[in-house]
C-alpha positions in Angstrom: -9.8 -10.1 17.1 -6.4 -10.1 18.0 -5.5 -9.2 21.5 -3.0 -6.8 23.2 0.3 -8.2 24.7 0.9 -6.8 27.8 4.6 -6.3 29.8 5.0 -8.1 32.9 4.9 -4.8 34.7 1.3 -4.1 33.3 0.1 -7.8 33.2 -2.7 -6.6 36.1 -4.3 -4.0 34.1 -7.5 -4.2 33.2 -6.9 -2.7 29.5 -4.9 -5.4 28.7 -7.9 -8.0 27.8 -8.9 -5.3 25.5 -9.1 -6.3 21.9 -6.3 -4.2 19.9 -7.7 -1.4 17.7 -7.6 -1.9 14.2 -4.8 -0.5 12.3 -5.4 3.2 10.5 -4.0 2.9 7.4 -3.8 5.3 4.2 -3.0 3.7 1.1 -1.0 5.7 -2.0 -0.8 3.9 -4.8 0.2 4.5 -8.1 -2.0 1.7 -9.2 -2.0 1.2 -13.0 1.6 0.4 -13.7 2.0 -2.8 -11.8 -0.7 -5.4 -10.5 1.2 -6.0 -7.1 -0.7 -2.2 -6.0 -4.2 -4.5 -6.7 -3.4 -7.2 -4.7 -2.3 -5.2 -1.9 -5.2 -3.4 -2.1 -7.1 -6.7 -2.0 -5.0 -7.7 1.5 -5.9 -4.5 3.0 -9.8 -5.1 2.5 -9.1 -8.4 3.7 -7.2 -7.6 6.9 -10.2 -4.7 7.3 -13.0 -7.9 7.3 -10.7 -9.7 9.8 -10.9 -6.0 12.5 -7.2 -5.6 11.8 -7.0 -2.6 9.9 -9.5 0.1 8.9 -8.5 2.0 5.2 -9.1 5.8 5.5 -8.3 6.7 2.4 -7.0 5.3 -1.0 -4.8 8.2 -2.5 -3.3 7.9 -6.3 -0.2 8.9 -7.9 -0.9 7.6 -11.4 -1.9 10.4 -12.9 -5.0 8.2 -15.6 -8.4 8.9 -15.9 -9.4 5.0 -15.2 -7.3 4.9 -11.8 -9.7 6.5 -9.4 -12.2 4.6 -11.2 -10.5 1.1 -10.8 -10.1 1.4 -7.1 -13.5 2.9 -7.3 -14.6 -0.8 -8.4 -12.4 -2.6 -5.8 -13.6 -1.0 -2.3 -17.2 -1.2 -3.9 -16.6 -4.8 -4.5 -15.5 -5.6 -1.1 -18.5 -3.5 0.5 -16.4 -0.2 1.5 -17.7 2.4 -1.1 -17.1 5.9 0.9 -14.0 5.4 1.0 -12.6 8.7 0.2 -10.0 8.8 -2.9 -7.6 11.7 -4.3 -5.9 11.8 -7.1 -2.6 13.4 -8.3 -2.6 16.5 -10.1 0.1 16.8 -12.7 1.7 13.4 -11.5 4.1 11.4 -13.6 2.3 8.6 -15.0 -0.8 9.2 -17.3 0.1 6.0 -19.8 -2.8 3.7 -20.5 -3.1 0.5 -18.4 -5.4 -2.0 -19.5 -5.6 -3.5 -16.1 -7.3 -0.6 -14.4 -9.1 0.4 -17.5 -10.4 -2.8 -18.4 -12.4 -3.7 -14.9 -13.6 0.0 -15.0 -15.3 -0.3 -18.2 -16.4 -3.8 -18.2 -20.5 -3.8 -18.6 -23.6 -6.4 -19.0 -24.9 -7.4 -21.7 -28.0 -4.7 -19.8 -25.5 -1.6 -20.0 -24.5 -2.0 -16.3 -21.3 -1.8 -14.7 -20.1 -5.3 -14.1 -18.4 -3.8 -11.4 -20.7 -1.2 -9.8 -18.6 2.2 -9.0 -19.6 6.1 -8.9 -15.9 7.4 -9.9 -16.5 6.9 -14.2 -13.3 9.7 -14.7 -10.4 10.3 -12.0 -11.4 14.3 -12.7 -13.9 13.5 -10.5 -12.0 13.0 -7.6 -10.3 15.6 -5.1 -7.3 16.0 -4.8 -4.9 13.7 -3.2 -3.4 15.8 -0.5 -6.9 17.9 0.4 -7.7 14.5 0.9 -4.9 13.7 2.7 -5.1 16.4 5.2 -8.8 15.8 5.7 -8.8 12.3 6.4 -5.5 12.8 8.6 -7.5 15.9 11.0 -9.9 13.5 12.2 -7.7 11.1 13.7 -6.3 10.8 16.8 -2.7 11.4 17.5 0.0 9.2 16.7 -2.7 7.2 15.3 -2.0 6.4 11.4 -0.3 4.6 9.3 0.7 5.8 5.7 1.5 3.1 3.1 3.2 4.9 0.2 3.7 2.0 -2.8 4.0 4.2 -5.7 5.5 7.6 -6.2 6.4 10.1 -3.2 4.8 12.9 -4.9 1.4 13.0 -2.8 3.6 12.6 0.3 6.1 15.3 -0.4 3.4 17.6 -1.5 1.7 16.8 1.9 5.1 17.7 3.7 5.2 20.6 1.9 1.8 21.8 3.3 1.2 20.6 6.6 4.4 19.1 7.9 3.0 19.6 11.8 -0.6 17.4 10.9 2.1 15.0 9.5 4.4 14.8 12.9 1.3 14.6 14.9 -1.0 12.0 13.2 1.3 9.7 11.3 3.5 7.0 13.6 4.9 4.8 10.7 5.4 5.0 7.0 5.4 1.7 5.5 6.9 2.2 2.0 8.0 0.0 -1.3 10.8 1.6 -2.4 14.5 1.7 -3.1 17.1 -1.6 -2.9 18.9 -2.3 0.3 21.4 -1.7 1.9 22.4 0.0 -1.7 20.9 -1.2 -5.0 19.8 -0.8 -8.5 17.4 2.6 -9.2 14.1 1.5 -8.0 11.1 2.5 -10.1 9.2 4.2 -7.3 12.2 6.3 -6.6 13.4 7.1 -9.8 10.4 8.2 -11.1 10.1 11.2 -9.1 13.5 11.4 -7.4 12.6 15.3 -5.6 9.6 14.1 -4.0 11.7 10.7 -2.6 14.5 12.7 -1.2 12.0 15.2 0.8 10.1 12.0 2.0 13.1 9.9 2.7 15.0 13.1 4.9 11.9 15.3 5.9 9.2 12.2 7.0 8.5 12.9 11.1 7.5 9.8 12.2 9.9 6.3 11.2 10.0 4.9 7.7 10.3 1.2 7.2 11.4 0.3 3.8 10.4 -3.2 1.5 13.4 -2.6 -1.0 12.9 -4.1 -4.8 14.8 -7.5 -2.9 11.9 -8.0 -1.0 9.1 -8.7 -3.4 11.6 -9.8 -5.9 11.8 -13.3 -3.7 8.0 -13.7 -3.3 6.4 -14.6 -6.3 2.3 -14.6 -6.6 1.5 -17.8 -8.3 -0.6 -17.4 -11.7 -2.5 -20.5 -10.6 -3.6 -19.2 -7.3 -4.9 -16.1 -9.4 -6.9 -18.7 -11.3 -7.8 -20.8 -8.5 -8.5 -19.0 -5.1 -10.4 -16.3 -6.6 -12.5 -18.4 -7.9 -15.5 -18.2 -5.4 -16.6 -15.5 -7.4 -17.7 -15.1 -11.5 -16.0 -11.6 -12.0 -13.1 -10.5 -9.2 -11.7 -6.9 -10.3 -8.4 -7.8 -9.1 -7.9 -11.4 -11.1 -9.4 -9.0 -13.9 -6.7 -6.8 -13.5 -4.5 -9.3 -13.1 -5.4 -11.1 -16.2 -4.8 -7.8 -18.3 -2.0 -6.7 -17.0 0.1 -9.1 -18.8 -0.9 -12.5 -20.8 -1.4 -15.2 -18.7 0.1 -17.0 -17.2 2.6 -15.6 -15.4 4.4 -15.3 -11.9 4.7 -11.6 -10.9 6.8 -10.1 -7.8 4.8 -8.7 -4.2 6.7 -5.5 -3.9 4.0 -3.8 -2.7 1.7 -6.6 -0.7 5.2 -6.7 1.5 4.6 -3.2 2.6 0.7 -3.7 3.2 1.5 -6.8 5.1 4.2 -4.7 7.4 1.9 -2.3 7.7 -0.8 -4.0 9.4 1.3 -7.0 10.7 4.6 -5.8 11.9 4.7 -7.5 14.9 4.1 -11.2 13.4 8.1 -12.0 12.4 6.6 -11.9 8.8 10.2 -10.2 8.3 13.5 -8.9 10.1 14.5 -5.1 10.4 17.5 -3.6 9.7 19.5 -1.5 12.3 18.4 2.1 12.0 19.8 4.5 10.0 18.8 7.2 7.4 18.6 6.7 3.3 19.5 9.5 1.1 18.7 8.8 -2.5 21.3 9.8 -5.3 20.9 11.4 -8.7 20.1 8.2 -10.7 17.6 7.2 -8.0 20.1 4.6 -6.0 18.7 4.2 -2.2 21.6 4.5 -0.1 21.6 3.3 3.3 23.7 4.6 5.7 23.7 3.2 9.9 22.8 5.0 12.2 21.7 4.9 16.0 19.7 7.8 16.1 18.0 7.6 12.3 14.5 6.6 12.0 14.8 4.6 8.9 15.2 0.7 8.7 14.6 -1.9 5.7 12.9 -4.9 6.1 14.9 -8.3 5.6 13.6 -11.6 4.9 15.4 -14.6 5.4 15.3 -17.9 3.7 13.0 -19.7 6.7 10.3 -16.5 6.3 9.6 -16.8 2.8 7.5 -19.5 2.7 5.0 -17.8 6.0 5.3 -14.7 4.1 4.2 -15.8 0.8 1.1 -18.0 2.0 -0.3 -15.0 4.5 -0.3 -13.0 1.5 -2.0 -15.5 -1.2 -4.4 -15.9 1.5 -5.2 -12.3 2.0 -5.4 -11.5 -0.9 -8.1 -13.8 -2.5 -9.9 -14.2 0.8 -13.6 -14.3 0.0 -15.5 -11.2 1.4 
């Protein structure tokens, strides 16, 4: 449990020995085109086993039939089946992806899942922003977290239709996207540029961005795939990680930066930026522009961090249930 730290001026309160409350987070996730949306996943069960974080809701915008199903198989593996999952309607991505569809249809030589889920078709889920404004009703104010690592199309469409449940319940976006301070199109951007530039101008509460840079520097050893998740016979996330590409093979933490922010802001994991806002251009370029009233800021890691940063999420992420 990890405890609050008080001001001087409040040091004397009693609610200060109180254990912090674990972080609310929502997790969308185009999971399906890139393995880093697994392992971040994986982190965010984790960081829920340690009390630091409690997942509301998974919400998808790869628009496949085996992606509700594949995080279907991971919360179900780590012991959190009711977590409630939407899916995109009419999204941008329905291409095949072995590495979802693969763990999702794995069975037993008996006929049985090897890993157990109840979500055999994403049709069967709601959809993402009904779920979205459910989930985001029952919490308190100010109280939520949104980590956005794929697409901003369930986001827009949720700013689109309750903009005021947005300003009141969310107090951070934590997002994967865009290059900084100006970069290369980014895939999460570019792939749905409308939804990004209502997120990036429209979103309430503060953004904090992990820019392509960011997981570009971290790499998630092949070995550690092979090695820490080990303790068990059949782990859907080394599965997926197995058939996303042949092995063996290094691959980038975009979007474990952003989970890790999420939850762990305060741990020097990374530097910010200054604040500022980020319009998004007509080939999907991230532009960063200072300023002292904007809400937006990047994250920055320098050379001494990346070593921290890297192990915390290795950890995390095969940590046994």
């Amino acid at each position: 449990m990890r405890l609050l730290r008080c001001a001087p001026a409040a040091a004397l309160l009693a609610v200060c020995a109180l254990a912090a409350e674990p972080v609310r987070v929502v997790f969308d996730t185009d999971i399906g085109n890139d393995v880093d949306d697994a392992l971040a996943l994986a982190i965010l069960h984790a960081l829920e086993s340690r009390g630091e974080a409690k997942i509301l809701a998974v919400t998808i915008t790869k628009d496949n039939q085996y992606a509700a199903p594949f995080i279907d198989c991971v919360d179900t593996f780590y012991g959190r089946p009711g977590i409630p999952i939407g899916v995109v309607k009419n999204g941008k991505t329905p291409e095949d992806s072995a590495m979802i569809r693969v763990p999702a249809t794995r069975r037993n030589p008996d006929g049985s899942f090897v890993y157990p889920h109840r979500i055999t078709d994403g049709a069967q889920a709601p959809d993402a922003v009904s779920v979205l404004r459910s989930v985001l009703e029952k919490q308190p104010d100010g109280s939520v977290v949104m980590i956005q690592v794929g697409f901003s199309t369930n986001l827009a469409r949720l700013l689109e239709t309750a903009p005021d449940l947005v300003a009141r319940k969310v107090r951070l976006l934590s997002a994967m996207a865009g290059a900084f301070p100006i970069g290369n199109p980014e895939y999460n951007v570019k792939t749905d540029i409308p939804a990004a530039r209502r997120v990036f101008r429209d979103w309430p509460s503060p953004i904090v961005f992990s820019g392509f840079e960011i997981g570009q520097a971290l790499l998630f050893p092949a070995a550690n795939i092979e090695h820490d998740f080990a303790w068990v016979a059949n782990h859907p996330v080394a599965d997926a990680y197995r058939n996303y590409m042949p092995m063996p093979y290094d691959r980038p933490t975009w979007d474990l930066t952003a989970a890790l922010y999420a939850v762990r802001g305060d741990r020097g994991y990374f530097s910010l930026s200054q604040p500022g806002r980020v319009d998004v251009d007509d080939e999907g370029r991230t532009i960063f522009t200072p300023d002292a009233e904007g809400t937006r800021r990047y994250l920055i890691l320098d050379p001494g961090q990346k070593a921290r940063v890297l192990q915390a999420m290795i950890l995390l992420a095969s940590q046994p249930k």
